[in-house]
C-alpha positions in Angstrom: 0.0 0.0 0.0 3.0 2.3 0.7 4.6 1.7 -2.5 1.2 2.6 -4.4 0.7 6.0 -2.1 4.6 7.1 -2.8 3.7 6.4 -6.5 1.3 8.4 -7.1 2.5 10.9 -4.5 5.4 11.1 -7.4 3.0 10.9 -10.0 1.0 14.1 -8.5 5.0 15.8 -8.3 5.5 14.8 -11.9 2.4 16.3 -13.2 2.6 19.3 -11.2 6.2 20.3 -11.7 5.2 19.7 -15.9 2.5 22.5 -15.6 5.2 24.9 -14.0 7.7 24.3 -16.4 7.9 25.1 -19.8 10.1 22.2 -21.3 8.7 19.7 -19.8 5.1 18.4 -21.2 3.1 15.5 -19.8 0.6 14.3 -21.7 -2.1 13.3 -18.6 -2.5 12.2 -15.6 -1.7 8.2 -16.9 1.4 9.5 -18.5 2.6 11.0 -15.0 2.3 7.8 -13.5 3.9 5.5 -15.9 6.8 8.8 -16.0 6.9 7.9 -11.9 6.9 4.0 -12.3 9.7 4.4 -15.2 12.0 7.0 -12.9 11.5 4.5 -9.8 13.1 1.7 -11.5 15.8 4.2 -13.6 16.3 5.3 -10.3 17.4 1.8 -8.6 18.6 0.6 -11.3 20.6 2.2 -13.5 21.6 5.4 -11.3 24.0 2.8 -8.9 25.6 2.0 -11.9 26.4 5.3 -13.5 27.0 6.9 -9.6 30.0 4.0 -9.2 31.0 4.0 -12.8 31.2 8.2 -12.5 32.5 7.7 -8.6 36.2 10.1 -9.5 34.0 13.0 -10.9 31.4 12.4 -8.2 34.2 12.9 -5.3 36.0 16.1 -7.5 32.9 18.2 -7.6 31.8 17.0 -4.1 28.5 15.7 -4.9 27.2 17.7 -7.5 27.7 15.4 -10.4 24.8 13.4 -9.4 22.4 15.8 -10.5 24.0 15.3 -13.6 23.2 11.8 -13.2 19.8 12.9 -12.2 19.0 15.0 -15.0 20.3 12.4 -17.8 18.1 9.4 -16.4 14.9 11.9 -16.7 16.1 12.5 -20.3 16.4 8.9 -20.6 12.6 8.6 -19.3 11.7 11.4 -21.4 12.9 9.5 -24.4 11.3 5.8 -22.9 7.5 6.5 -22.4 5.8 8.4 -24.9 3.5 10.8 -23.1 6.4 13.0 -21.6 8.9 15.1 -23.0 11.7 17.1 -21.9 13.3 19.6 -24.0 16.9 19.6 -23.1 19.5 18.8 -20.3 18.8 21.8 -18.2 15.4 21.8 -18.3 16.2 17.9 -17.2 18.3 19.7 -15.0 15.9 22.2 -13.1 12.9 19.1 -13.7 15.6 16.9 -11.3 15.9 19.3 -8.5 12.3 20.5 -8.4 11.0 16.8 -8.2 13.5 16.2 -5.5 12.0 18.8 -3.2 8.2 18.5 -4.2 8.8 14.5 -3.3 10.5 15.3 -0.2 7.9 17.5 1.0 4.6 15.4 -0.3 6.3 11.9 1.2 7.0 13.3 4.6 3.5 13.4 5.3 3.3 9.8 4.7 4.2 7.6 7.6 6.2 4.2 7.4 
């Protein structure tokens, strides 16, 4: 039941953050939530990877290379389900960090 709440609490953060920002189009509320499914699994999967694989750089700019990271898996969700489209990497870019906070703040009303 969690899992279903914190997806379509990410869901809600996808679709909102797309009305906000020009760049970044989501094509309904379905969309949003196949864009949050797709991110989650990006997200454990392939971000380990490219964080260890990218580790040197990580550790030279002292973290911030990961929202690199960040913004080229959205791009790479933007590219993977049809109903959402972002228009270059710093749009990907400003998407990345304004998701992070929206989710932070809309999962820490939910308790574990």
């Amino acid at each position: 039941m969690n899992f279903i709440l914190r997806t379509l609490l990410s869901a809600a953060a996808v679709f909102l953050i797309a009305n906000f920002l020009s760049g970044v189009q989501v094509d309904g509320y379905t969309s949003a939530i196949i864009v949050a499914l797709v991110l989650g699994v990006l997200f454990a999967v392939l971000k380990p990877i490219l964080v260890i694989l990218t580790l040197p750089v990580t550790i030279l700019t002292l973290g911030l290379f990961l929202l690199v990271i960040n913004a080229l898996v959205i791009m790479l969700a933007g590219n993977l389900v049809s109903g959402f489209t972002v228009n270059g990497f710093w749009t990907a870019f400003i998407f990345s960090i304004l998701l992070s906070v929206v989710e932070s703040i809309l999962h820490s009303f939910i308790k574990d």
